[in-house]
N, C-alpha and C positions, 0 to 999 in steps of 0.2 A: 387310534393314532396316539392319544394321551398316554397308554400304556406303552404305547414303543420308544417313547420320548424319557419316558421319566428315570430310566437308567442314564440317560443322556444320548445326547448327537452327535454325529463326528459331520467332519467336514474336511478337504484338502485343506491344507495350510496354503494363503493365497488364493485359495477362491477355486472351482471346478475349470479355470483354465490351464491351471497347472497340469490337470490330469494330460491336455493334448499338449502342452509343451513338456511333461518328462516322457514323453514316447516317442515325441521327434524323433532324437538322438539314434535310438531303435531303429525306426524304419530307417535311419539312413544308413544305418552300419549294416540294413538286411540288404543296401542296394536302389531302395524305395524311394519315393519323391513325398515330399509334404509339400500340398500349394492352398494359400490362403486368397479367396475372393476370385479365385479362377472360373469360369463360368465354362462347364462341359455343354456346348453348341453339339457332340455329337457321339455316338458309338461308334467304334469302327468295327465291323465284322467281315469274317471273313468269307470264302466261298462257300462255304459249308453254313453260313449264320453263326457261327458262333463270335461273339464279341470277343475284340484281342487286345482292346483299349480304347481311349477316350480322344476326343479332338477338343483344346480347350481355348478359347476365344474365338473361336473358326480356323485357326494358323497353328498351332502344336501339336502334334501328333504325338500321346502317349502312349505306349504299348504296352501289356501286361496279361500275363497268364490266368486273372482272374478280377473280374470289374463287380464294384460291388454298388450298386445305385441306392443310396437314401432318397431320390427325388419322387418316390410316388411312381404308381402305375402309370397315369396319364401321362405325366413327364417323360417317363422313362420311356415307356413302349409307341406311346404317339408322337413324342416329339425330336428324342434323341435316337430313335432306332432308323436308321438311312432309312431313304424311302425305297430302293429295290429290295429289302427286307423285311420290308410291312407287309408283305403278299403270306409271309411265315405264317405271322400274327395273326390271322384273321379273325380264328374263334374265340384267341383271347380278346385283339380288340374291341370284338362284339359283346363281351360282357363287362368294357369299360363303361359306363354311363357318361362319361364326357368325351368320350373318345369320336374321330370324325364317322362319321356313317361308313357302314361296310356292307355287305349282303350276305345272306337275308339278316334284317336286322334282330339284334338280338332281346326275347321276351324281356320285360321290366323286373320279370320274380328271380332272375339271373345274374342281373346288373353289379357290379361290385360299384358301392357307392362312395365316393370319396370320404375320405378319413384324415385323420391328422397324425401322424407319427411323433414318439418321442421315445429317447433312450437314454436312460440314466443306469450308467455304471457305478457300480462301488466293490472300490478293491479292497481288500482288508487285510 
C-alpha cells in the first residue's frame, strides 16, 4: 500500500460524491432517471420473467430495458422478484442460505453465503 501512495493520491475534487453528481446530467440527456433514497419494493417482469423495471415505494412504476440490482442476492431474488416468479428461481433460491425454504432443500457445501459488496471507481 506504502508503495502505491508514495508517488501520491488523487481524489475527486469535492469528495467521491462528485463522481455521481457529474454523471447525472448524462443520464438525463440519455433519457434516464436519477432517484435518491427511493426504495425499489419490487421487480416487475414480464410474461416471459424477464424484469422490464422497478416499482419504487410500492406506487411508481419504472420501466427499463435493463435493471441492474446492487441489493445482494437475498434481496434481490427473495424479496423483490414478485412472488408468481419465484416458482423460475427455485434452484437458485435453493443455494441462497438465507433465502425462504424451497424443495428439496438445498446441501450446505452449495450455499452462496452472504457477502458485502463494494465498488470503488476511479476514472482517470
Amino acid at each position: 500500500l506504502q508503495r502505491r501512495l508514495l508517488p501520491g493520491a488523487y481524489y475527486p475534487v469535492g469528495g467521491c460524491a462528485q463522481l455521481a453528481a457529474r454523471i447525472v446530467p448524462t443520464v438525463l440527456k440519455a433519457g434516464g432517471a436519477v432517484l435518491v433514497r427511493a426504495p425499489v419494493t419490487s421487480l416487475v417482469c414480464d410474461e416471459a420473467g424477464a424484469v422490464r423495471g422497478v416499482v419504487v415505494r410500492g406506487e411508481h412504476t419504472l420501466r427499463a430495458k435493463r435493471v441492474v440490482s446492487a441489493a445482494g442476492a437475498t434481496t434481490t431474488f427473495c424479496h423483490l422478484v414478485p412472488p408468481p416468479q419465484r416458482h423460475r428461481l427455485a434452484p437458485l433460491l435453493a443455494s441462497i442460505r438465507d433465502a425462504p425454504p424451497v424443495s428439496p432443500p438445498a446441501s450446505t457445501e452449495t450455499q452462496v453465503e452472504p457477502s458485502l459488496s463494494f465498488l470503488y471507481l476511479f476514472l482517470g
